[in-house]
LOVORO-459136 format. One record per residue: x, y, z of N, C-alpha, C, CB in turn; residue in three letters. Coordinates in pm, whole numbers, plus 50000, padded with zeros to 5 digits. Glycine has a CB too. Layout:
<pts>
XYZXYZXYZXYZala/...
</pts>
This chain:
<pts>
416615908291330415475899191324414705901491194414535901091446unk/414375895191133413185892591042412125883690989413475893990972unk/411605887890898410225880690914410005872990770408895892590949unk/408995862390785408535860590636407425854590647409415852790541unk/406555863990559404625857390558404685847890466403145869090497unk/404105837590547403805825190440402135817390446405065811790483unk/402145810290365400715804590349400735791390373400085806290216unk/400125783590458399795766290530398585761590426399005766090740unk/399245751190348398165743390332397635732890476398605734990204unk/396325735190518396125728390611395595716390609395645733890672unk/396185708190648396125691390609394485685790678397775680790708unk/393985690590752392645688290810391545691190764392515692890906unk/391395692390619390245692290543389975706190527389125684790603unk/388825707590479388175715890442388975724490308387835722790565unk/389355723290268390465729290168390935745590227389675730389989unk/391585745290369392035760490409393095761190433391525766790511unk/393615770490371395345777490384395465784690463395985785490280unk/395915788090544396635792790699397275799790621397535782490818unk/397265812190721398645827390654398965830990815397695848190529unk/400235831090803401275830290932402815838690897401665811590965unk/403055838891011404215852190980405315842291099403535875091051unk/406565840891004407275836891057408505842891138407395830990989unk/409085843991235409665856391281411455849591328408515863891434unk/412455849891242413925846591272414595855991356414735845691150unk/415575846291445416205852091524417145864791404417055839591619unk/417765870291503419255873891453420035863891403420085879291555unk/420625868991286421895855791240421385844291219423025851591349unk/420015847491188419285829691097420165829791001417395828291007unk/420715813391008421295805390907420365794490892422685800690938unk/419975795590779418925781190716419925766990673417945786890533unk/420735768090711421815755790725422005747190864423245761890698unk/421255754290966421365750691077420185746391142421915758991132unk/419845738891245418455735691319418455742591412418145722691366unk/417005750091434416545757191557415695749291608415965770291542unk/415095755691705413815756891818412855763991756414115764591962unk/411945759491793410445769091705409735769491810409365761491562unk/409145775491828407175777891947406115783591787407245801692151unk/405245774991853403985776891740403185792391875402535754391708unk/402775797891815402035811891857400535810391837402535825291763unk/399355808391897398295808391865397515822791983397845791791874unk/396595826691837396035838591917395155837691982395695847791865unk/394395846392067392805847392117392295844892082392125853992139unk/391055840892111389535836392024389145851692019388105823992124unk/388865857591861388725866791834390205875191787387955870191931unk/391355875091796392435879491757392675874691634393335877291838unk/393655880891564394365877191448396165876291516394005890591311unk/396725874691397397975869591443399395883991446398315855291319unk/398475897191394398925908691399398575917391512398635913591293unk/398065909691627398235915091760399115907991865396965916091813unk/398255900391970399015899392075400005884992039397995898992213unk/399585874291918400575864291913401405869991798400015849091891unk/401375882791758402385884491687403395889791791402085892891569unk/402925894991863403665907091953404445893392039402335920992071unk/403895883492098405225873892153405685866292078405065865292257unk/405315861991953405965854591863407305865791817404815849691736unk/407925879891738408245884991755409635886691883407315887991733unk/409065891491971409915890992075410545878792159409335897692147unk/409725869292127410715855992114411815852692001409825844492101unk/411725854791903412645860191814413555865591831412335865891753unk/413365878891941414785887891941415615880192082414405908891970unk/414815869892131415655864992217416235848492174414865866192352unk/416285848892037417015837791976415905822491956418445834892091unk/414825826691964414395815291880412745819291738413915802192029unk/413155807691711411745810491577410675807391629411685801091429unk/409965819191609408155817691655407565820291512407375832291792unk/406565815791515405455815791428404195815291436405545809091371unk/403345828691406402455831591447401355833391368402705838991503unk/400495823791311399285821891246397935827391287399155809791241unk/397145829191171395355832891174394865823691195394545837791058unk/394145816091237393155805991292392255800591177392235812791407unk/391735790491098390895784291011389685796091024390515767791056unk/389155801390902388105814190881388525819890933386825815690908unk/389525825290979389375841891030390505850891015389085843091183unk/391385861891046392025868490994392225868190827392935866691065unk/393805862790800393765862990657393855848890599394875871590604unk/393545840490698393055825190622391705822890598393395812390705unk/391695813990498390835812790460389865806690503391045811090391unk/388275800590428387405793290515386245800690532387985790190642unk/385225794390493383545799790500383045788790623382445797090314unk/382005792890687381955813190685383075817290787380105822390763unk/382955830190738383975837290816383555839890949384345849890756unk/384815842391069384235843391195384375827391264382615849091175unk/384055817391215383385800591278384735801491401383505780991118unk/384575800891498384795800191631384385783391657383865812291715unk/385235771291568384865762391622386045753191687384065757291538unk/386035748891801387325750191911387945740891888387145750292061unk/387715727091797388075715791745388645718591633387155707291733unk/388315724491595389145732191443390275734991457388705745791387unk/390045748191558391175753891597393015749291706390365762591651unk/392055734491776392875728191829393835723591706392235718291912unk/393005716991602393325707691468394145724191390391355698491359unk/394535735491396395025742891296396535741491426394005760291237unk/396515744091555397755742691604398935729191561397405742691743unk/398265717791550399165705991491399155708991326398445688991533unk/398085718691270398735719791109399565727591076397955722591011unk/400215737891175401345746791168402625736891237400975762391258unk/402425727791356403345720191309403375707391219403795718091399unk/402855702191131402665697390994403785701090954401535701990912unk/403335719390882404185729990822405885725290864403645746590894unk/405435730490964406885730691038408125718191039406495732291189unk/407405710491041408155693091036408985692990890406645676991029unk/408325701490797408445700490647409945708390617406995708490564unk/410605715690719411145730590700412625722390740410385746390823unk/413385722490637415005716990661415875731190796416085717790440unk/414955732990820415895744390986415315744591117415895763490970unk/414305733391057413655734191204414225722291265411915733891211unk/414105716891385414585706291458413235699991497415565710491578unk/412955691191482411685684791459411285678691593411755673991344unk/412585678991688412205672591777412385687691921413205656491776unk/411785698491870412155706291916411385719491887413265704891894unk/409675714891928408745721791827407875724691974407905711091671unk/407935735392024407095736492144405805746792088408065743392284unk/405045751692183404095764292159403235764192260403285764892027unk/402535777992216402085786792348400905794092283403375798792417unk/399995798892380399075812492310398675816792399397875811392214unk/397665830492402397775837492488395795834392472398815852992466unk/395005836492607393765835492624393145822192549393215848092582unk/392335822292502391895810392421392975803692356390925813892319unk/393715806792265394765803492180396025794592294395345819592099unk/395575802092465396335788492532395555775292558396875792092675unk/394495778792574393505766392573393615751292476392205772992530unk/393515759392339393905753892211395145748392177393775762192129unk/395795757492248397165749692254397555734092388398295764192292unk/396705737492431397325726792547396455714392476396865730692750unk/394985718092457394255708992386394975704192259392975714792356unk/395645708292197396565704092102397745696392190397105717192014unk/398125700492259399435691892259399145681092352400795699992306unk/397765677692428397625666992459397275656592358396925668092544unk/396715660092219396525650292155397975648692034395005652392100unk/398815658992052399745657091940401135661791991399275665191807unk/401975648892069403295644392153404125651592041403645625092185unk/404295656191944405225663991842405735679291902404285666391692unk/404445679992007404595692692091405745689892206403075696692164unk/406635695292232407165692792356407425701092455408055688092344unk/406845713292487406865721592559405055729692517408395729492534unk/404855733992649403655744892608403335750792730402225738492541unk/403315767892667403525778492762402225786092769404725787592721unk/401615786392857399785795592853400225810292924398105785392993unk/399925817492859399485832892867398075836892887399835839792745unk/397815837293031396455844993081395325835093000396365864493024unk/395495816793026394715806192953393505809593027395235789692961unk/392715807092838390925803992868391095787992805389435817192749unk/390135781492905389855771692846387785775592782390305757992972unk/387935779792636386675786092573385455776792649386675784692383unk/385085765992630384255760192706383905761892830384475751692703unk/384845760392934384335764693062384125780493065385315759993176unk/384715789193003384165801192977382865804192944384725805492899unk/382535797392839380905797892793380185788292891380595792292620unk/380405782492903379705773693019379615781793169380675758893042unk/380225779393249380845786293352380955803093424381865782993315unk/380855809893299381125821593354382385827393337380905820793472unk/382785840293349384305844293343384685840693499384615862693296unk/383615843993631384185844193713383945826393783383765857293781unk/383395819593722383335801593788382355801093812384065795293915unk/381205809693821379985807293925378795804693849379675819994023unk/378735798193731377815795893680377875776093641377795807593565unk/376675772793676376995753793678376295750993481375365740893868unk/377295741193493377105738093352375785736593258377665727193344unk/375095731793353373915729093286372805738193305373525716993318unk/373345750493399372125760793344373105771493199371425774193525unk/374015764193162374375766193012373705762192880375445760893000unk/372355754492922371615748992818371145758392734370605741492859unk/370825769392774370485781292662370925788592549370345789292704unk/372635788992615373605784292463373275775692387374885778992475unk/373535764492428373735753092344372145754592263374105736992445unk/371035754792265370085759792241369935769392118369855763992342unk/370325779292136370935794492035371655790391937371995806092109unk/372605782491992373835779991847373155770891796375575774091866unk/371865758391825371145748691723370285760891660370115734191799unk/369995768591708368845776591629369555787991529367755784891748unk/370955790591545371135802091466371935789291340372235817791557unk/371815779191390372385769591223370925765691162373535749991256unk/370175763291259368575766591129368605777191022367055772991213unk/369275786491136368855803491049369545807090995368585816091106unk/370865799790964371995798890934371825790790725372755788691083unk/370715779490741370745773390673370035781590542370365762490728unk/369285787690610368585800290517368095810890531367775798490463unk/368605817090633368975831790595370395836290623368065841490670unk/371545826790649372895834390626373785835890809372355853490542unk/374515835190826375165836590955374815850491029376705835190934unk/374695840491162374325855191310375525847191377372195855991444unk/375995861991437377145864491498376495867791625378095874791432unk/378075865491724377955868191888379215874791911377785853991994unk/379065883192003380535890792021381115883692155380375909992045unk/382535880892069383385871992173384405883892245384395857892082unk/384205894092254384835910092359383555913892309386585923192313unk/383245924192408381975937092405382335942692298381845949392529unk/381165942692164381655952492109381395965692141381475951092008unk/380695973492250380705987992307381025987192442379385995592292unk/381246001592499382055999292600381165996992682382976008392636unk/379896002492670378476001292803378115984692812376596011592739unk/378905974792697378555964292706379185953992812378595961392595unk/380015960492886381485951492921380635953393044383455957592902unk/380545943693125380165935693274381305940693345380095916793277unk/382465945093333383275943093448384495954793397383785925093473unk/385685959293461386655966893403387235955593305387715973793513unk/388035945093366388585936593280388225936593115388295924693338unk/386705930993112386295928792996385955944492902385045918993022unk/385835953993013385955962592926387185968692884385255970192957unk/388145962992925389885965292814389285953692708392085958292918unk/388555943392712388895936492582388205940092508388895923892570unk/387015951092494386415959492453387315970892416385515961392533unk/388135973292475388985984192465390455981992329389545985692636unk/390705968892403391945958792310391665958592134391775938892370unk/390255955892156390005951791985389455962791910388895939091958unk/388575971492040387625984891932388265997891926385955989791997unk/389645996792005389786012192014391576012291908389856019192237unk/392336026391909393596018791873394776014891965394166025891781unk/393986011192066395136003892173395465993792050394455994992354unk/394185980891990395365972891911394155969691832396485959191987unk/393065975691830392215973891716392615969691544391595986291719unk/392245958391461392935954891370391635947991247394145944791439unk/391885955791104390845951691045390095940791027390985953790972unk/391105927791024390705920091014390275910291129391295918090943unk/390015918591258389695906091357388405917991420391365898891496unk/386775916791379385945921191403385775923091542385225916291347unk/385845911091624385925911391739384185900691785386175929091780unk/384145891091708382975882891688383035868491619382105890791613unk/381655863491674382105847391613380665843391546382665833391760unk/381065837291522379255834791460378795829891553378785824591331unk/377675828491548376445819491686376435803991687374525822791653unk/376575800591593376635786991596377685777091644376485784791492unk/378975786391614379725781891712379375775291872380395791991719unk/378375778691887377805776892043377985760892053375935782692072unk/377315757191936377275742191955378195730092017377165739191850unk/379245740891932380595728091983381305737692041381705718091851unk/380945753092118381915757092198381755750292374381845773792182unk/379985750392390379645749392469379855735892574378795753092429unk/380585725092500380125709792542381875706792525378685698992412unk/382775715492448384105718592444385275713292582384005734092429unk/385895710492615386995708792713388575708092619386615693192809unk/389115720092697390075721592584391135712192679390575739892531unk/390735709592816391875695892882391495684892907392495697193009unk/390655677392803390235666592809390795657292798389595665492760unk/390985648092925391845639192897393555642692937391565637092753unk/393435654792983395015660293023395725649693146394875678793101unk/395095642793253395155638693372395965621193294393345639793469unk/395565617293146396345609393109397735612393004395485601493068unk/397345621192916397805622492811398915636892797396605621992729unk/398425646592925399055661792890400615659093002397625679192957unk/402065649592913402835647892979404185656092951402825636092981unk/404015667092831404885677692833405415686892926404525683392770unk/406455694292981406735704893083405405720693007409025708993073unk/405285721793142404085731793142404185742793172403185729293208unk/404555754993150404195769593206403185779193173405145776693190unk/402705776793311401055788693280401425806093331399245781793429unk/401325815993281401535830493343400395832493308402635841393300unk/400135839793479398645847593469399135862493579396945834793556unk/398215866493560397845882293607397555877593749396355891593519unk/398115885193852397675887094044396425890794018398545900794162unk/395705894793962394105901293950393195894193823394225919993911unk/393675885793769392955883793641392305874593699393655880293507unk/391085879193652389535870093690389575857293653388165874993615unk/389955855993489390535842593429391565827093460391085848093349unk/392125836293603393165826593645392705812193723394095834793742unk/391375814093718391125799193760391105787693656389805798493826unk/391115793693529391265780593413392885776693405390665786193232unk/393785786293473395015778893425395355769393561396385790493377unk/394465775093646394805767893792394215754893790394185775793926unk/392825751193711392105738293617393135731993583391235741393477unk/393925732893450395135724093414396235720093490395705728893324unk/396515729893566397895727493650397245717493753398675743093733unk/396315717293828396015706093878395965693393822395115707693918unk/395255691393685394805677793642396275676593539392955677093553unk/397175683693536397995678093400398865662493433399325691893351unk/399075655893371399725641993386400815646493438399965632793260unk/401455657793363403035663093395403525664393496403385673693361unk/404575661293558405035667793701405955677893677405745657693803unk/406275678293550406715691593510406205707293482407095688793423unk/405425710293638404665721693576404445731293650403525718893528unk/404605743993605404945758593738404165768393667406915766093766unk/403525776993805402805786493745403095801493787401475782993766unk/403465809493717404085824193727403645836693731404725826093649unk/403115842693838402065849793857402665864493823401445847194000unk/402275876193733402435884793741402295895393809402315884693690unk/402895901393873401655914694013401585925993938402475921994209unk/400125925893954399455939693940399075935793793400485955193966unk/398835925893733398355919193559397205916893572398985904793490unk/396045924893523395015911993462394495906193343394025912993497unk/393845899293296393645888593203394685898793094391735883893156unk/393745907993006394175919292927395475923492904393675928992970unk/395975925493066397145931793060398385924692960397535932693205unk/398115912592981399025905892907399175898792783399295900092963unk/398435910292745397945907392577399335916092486395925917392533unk/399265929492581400015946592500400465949192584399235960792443unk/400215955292734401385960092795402275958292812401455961792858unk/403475970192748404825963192766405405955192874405625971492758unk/405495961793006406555958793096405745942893129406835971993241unk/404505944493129403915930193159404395918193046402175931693155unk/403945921692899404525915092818406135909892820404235921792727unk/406645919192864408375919492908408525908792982408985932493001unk/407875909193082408215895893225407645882393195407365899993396unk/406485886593078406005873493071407055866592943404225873693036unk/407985869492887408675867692793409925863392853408675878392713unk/410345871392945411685868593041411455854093077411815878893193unk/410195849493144409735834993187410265825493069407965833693206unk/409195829892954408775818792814409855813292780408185825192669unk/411075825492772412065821992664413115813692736412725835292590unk/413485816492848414415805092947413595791692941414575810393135unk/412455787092934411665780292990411175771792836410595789693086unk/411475778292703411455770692599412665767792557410775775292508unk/413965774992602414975772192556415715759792680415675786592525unk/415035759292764415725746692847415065734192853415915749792990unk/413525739492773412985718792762413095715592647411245712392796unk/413005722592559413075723292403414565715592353413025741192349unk/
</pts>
């Protein structure tokens, strides 16, 4: 298997280049057409953790993944750094396949993808608005909006979310002149984490379970604006008519956002694969978890794809 870092001009404005790591099977011949899955990470990840780690190991099971930094953050570019804005980020999943359409080995009609936590959100929100997708696989999916809205565990109603939305108008005042305030999207200390769960994602980004320079573990505040009012399956109940696989954790608190899509998706193509003894976290790094959730992906992109 090997790899090659490359740079996306991204066709959606702002003048930002995407840096993504492309990962070939064994016995890539660039004379031939493959299968690709686009890899999108966490909100707050870079593409040298957990979507490198399944982009990668989809690779050693015979197809091309490719696993990109998100518009501002890791090693793409984009001011300010950090912007956590979920429309963006939907819009950087269809500019890696852009990329991809361009590439004489790819099979164009044969371009699926997946991400793990937010980055599945983004992805489904992507491939309901862009049919180029034809498969999409969620790993332990946040949909970011009902997260900030909602609660991790559901029990919060939307509209006593007004206090966000609130914060992120006021930190782009403060934004306008005195410079970006940030919000931490994982605890950044461990006394900060509400729950065990969240304190592995406290654990995931600050410690060296998979801590990584370039992903602080924060977003700016203003993001609030358009995270808060966000639906990353908007519109899924007409438009989301791709085959669907969601894997979540037997314990992950998070599993009610993938249980959200699988209800409303247009698709009747769609199964959901529960891991035992996984939660949200687990299936970011742990091997044997990562293992099973890969055993699923790769049968399951290589038979709609």
């Amino acid at each position: 298997m090997s790899q090659q870092k490359i740079s996306i001009n991204n066709g959606n404005g702002q003048g930002i280049t995407l840096s993504a790591i492309i990962n070939f099977p064994e016995g890539f011949d660039e004379n031939k057409k493959y299968a690709v899955v686009v890899v999108s990470h966490p909100g707050g990840g870079v593409k040298e953790q957990a979507a490198g780690l399944y982009a990668k190991k989809l690779a050693e099971k015979g197809l091309i993944a490719i696993a990109y930094d998100a518009s501002y953050q890791g090693e793409s570019t984009g001011e300010p750094r950090q912007l956590e804005n979920p429309y963006i980020r939907t819009e950087d999943v269809s500019a890696v396949v852009d990329y991809l359409t361009t590439l004489s080995y790819v099979d164009a009609e044969k371009i699926g993808a997946m991400g793990i936590c937010a980055g599945a959100g983004y992805t489904a929100n992507a491939a309901i608005n862009d049919h180029r997708i034809k498969a999409v696989g969620m790993v332990s999916a946040v949909n970011i909006g009902s997260m900030f809205r909602n609660g991790w565990e559901n029990n919060v109603q939307d509209a006593d979310a007004m206090p966000y939305l609130l914060a992120g108008a006021s930190a782009r005042t403060n934004d306008a002149t005195e410079g970006s305030q940030i919000m931490p999207l994982a605890p950044m200390k461990e006394e900060d984490a509400p729950n065990e769960e969240l304190r592995e994602a406290w654990e995931y980004y600050h410690t060296d379970r998979c801590q990584y320079p370039t992903a602080p573990g924060w977003a700016t505040l203003r993001s609030l604006t358009q995270i808060i009012t966000y639906d990353a399956y908007n519109k899924a109940e007409a438009f989301f008519t791709q085959p669907l696989l969601a894997i979540v954790g037997s314990v992950a608190g998070s599993a009610w956002m993938s249980d959200d899509l699988l209800k409303i998706a247009a698709t009747s193509d769609k199964q959901k694969y529960v891991i035992e003894g996984a939660n949200h976290m687990s299936l970011y790094d742990r091997e044997n978890y990562v293992n099973e959730a890969i055993s699923q992906l790769v049968p399951f992109f290589s038979e709609k794809l």
